[in-house]
C-alpha positions in Angstrom: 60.5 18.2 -153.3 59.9 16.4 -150.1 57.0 13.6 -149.6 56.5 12.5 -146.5 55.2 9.2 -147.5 58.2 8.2 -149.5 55.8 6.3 -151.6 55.9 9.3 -154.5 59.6 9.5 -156.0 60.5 12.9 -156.4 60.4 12.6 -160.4 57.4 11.4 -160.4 55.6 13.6 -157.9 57.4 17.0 -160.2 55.4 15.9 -163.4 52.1 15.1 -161.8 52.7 18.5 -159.8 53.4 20.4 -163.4 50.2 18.8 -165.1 47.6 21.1 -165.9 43.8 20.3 -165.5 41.2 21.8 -167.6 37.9 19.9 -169.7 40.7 18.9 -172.3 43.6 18.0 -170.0 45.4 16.0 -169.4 43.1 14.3 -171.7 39.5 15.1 -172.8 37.8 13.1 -169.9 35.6 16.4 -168.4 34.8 17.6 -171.7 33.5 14.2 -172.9 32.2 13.6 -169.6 30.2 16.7 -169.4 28.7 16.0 -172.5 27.3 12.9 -171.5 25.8 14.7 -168.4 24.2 17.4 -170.6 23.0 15.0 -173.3 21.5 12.8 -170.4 19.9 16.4 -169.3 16.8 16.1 -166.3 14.6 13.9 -168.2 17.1 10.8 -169.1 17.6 8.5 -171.5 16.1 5.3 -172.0 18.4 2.5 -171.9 18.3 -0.9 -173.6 16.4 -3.9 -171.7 18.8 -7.0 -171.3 22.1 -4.5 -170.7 20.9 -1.6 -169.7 23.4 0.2 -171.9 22.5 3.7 -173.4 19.6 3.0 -176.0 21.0 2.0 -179.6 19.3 5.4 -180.9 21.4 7.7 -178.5 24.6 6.3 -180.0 25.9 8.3 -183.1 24.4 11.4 -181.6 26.3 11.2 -178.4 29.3 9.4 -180.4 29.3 13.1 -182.4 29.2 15.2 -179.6 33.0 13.4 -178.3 36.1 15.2 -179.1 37.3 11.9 -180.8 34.1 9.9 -182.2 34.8 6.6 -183.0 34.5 5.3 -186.3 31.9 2.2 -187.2 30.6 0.8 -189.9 27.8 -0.7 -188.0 24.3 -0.3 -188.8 22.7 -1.2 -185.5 26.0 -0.7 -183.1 25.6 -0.9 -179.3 27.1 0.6 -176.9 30.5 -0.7 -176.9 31.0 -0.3 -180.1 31.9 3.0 -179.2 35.0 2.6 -176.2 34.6 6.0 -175.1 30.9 6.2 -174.4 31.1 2.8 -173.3 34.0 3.7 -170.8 32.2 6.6 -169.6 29.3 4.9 -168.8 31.1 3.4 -166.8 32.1 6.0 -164.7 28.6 7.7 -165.1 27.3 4.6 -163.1 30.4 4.3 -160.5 30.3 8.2 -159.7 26.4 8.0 -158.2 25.6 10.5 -161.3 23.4 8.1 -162.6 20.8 5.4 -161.7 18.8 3.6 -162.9 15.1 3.9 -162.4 11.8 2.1 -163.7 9.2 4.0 -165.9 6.4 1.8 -166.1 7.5 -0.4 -169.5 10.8 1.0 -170.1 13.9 1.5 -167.3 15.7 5.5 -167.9 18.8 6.5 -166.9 18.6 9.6 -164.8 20.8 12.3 -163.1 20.8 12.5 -159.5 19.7 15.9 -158.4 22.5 15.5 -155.3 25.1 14.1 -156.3 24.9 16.5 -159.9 24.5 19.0 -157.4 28.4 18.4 -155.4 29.4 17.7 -159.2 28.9 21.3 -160.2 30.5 23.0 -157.3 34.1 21.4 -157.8 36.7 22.3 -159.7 38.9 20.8 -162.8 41.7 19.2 -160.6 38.7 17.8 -157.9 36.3 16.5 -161.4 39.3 14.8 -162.5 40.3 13.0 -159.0 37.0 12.5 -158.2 36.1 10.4 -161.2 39.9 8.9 -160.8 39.1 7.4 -157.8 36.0 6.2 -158.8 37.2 4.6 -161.5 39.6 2.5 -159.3 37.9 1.9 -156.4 34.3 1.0 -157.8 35.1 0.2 -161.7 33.4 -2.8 -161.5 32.9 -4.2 -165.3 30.2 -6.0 -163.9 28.6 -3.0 -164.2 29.0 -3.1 -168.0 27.2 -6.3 -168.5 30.5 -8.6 -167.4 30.0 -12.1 -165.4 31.0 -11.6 -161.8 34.2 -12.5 -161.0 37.5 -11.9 -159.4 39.0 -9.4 -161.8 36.6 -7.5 -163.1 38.2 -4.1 -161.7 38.8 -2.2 -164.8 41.5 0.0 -163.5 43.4 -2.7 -162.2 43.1 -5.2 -165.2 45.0 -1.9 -166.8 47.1 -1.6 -163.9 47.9 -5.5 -164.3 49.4 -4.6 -167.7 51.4 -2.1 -166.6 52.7 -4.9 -163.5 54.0 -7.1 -166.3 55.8 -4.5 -168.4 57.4 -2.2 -165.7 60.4 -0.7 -167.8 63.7 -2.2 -166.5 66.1 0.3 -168.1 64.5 3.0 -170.2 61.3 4.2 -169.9 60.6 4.4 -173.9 61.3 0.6 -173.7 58.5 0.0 -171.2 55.8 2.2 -172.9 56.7 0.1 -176.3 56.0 -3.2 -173.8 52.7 -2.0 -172.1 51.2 -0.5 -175.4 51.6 -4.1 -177.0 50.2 -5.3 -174.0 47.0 -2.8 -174.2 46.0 -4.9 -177.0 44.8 -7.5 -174.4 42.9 -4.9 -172.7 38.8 -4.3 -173.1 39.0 -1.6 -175.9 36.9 0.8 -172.9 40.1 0.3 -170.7 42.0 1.6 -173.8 39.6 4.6 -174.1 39.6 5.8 -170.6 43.3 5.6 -170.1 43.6 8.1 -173.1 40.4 10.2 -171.5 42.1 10.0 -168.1 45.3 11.5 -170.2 47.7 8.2 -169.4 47.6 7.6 -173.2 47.9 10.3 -175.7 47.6 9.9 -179.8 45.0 7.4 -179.2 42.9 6.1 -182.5 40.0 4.0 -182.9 40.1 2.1 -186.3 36.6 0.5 -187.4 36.8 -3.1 -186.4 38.4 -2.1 -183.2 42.2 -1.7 -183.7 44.7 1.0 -182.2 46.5 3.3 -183.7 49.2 5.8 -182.2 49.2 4.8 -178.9 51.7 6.3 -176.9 52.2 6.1 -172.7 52.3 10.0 -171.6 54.8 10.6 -168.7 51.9 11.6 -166.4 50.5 8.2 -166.9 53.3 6.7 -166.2 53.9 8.5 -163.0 50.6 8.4 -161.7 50.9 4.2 -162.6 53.7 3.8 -161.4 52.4 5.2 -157.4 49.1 3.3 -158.1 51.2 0.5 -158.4 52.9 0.5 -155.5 49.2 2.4 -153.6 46.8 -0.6 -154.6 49.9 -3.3 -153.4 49.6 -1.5 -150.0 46.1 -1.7 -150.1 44.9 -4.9 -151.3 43.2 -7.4 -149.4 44.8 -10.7 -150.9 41.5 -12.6 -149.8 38.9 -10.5 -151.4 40.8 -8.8 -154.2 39.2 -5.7 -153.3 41.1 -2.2 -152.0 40.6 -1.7 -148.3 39.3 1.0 -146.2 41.6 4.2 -146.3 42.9 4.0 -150.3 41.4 7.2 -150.7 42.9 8.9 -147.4 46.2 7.6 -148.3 46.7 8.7 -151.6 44.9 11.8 -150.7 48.1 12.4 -148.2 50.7 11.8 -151.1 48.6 13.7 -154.2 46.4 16.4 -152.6 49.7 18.5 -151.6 50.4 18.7 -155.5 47.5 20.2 -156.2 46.5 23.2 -153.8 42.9 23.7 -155.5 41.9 19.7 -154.6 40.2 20.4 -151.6 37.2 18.8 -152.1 35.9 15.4 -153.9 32.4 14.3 -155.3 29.8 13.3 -153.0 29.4 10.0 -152.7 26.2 8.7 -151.1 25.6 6.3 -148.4 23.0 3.7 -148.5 19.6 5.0 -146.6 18.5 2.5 -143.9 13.9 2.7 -144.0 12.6 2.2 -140.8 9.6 3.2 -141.0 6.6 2.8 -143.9 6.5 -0.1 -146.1 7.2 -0.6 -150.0 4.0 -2.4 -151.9 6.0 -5.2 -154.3 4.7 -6.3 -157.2 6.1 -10.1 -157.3 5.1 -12.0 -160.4 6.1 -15.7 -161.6 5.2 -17.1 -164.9 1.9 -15.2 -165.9 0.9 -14.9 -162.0 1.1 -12.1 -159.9 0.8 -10.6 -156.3 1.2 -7.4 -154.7 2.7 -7.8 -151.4 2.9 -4.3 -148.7 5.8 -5.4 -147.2 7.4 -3.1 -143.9 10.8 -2.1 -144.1 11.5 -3.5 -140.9 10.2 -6.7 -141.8 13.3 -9.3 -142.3 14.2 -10.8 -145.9 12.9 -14.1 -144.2 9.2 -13.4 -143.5 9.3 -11.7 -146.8 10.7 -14.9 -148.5 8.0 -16.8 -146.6 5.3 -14.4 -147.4 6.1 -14.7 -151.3 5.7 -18.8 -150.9 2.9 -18.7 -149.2 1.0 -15.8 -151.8 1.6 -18.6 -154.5 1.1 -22.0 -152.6 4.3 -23.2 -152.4 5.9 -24.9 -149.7 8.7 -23.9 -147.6 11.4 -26.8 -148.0 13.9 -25.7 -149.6 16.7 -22.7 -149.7 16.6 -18.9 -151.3 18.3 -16.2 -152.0 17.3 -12.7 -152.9 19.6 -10.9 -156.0 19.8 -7.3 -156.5 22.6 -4.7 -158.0 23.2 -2.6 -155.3 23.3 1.0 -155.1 25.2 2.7 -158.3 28.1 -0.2 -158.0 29.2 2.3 -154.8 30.3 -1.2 -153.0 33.1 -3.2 -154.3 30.5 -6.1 -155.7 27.6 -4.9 -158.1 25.5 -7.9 -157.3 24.7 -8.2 -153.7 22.9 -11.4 -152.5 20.7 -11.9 -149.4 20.6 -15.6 -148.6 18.4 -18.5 -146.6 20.5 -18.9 -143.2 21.3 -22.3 -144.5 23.0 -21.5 -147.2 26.5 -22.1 -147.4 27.4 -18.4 -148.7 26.0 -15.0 -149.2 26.6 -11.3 -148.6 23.9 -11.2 -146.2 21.4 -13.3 -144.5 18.4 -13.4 -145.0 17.1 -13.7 -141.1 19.6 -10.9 -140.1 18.8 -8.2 -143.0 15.1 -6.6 -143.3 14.0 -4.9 -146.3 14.7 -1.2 -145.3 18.2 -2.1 -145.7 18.7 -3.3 -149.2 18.8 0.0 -151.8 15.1 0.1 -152.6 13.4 2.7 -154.6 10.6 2.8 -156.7 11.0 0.9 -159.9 13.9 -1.1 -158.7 13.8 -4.7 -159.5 15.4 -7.5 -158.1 14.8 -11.7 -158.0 13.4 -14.2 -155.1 15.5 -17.3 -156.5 14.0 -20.4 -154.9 14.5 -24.3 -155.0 18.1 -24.3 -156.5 17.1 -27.5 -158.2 14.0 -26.4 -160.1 15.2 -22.8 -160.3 12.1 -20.7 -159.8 12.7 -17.2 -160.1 10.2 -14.6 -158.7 10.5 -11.2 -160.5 10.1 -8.6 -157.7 9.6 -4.9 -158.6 8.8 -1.9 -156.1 6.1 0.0 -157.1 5.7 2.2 -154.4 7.5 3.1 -151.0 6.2 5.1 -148.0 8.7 6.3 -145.9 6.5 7.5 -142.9 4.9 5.2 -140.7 2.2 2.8 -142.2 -1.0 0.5 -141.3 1.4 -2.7 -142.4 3.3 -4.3 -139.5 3.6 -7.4 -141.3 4.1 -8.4 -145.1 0.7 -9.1 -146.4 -0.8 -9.9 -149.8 -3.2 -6.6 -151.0 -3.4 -7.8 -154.7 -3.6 -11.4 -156.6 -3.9 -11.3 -160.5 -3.3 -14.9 -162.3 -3.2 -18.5 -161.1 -0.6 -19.5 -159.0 1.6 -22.4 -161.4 2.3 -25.4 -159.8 5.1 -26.0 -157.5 5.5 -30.0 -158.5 4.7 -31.8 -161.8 4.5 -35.1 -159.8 
């Protein structure tokens, strides 16, 4: 078998070719998956409030419904107690399946009607790659309630193992090596590699140890190219994969696989600009509705919110937010004062249509570094067409404004 690329050895490139693709192979990733979807359903699920992990009395329902359910002997588990729901809530939120979305007192998480939509038109081979790629690319564990940080790619913290304990001589010597290394591993790492089919005989013992662990030769063909694919791809100073991953390994893999023609939608952030979003901003027991436009700039919005409670203008900002679905390498984007000495964006060069707003999302004004105020910010409403607001202005005051100084 030829590859052009020379980046696939022939061996490898025969047993992913010969792999079949169905809900329960190479491992039980669709089915599983696609019972999360259904469970989820059109109305969603509520999720908990500091997390934002599926809601504690989802759990042993949804932990039932897996091909595997994981044994606890927790009363009140969360969600990563369970490594396969927690690991495919993961790639709920990385596909675009899922958002989350604000319902008055509590925050669901619900299907999108697109991207469900291109989800039920493909194929086994296509679900399977799709959610692959996902998983690399955008498996951000910040996702899952992890600090930001360098390496918090789940597919590459497993792909890091497998770095360490490349087999030398046999391979049965190097799948002994990278099993004991799994044990270093987040325990959702574990669980998708067996869902993705790179592990097979894969147990869950209450209190969280493995059992039967074994590296399948698909894994360790499709590991072995991702670890020479994400090498090629890497930018050293960002840690992150480059434009083009997908294309490239797409050239190597695709020609496998003659039904892969297609992959999941994946959408791109919408740009308002026109209408206005009315934002209910609230610190300590105060709060003011502002109609902000979206073409207004993060700055005059930042000024707007200090001048709706009296405070002064003297010191640096930034606004936080979780971007769009984790679609962009870092969940947590931040928009900061042109001052600043780092940010994603800048505040003075980004207005408000293009941050990910939607109604009910949520994000924090954090002002005065040094005495750390913190402005909750919610959207309660967006207009997309063309509005009576050319400027942010306060429609709305309920509380009194605390006091900037003590002195």
């Amino acid at each position: 078998m030829s590859n052009k690329n020379q980046h696939l050895s022939p061996e490898d490139a025969q047993i992913i070719k010969n792999q079949a693709f169905s809900d329960t192979l190479p491992g039980t990733l669709l089915k599983d998956f696609q019972a999360l979807l259904d469970f989820i359903g059109s109305d969603g699920i509520e999720v908990t409030k500091t997390t934002q992990h599926i809601g504690m009395k989802y759990l042993f329902e949804l932990n039932e419904r897996m091909t595997r359910p994981v044994e606890t002997e927790l009363k009140r588990p969360q969600q990563k107690a369970f490594p396969n729901l927690h690991g495919l809530y993961l790639l709920l939120r990385v596909s675009g399946l899922a958002r989350l979305v604000k319902d008055k007192n509590k925050t669901l998480l619900k299907l999108d009607p697109d991207v469900l939509a291109s989800w039920q038109q493909l194929n086994a081979v296509e679900r399977y790659f799709s959610l692959l790629f996902c998983w690399i690319v955008r498996g951000d564990e910040e996702i899952l309630g992890e600090s930001r940080s360098w390496n918090n790619q789940s597919f590459r913290r497993c792909l890091e193992v497998y770095q360490s304990t490349k087999p030398s001589g046999s391979k049965e010597h190097g799948s002994r090596g990278y099993m004991m290394a799994l044990y270093f591993v987040s325990l959702h790492n574990v669980a998708l590699m067996a869902l993705f089919g790179f592990l097979i005989r894969t147990k869950f013992n209450p209190g969280g140890s493995l059992e039967g662990v074994e590296l399948s030769d698909f894994g360790r063909a499709l590991l072995a190219y991702f670890d020479t694919a994400t090498e090629l791809y890497m930018d050293e100073n960002d840690y992150e994969l480059s434009d083009g991953f997908y294309d490239f390994c797409a050239k190597d893999l695709m020609p496998l696989f003659p039904d892969w023609q297609n992959r999941l939608l994946i959408k791109e952030r919408e740009v308002l600009t026109e209408g206005y979003s009315v934002i209910a901003v609230k610190v300590r027991d105060a709060v003011r509705k502002l109609a902000v436009p979206h073409d207004a700039v993060l700055h005059d919005f930042a000024m707007s919110i200090l001048d709706a409670f009296n405070f002064d203008d003297d010191h640096l900002y930034e606004f936080v937010y979780k971007n769009e679905l984790g679609l962009i390498e870092r969940v947590t984007e931040r928009v900061a004062h042109s001052f600043a000495d780092d940010g994603d964006y800048w505040a003075d060069d980004m207005t408000l249509g293009e941050m990910p707003i939607h109604e009910g999302m949520t994000f924090v004004f954090h002002y005065d570094f040094g005495d750390d105020w913190r402005f909750e910010c919610q959207i309660e409403s967006l207009i997309k067409e063309a509005g009576k607001y050319t400027e942010p202005k306060v429609i709305e005051k309920k509380g009194r404004a605390p006091k900037q100084y003590y002195y």
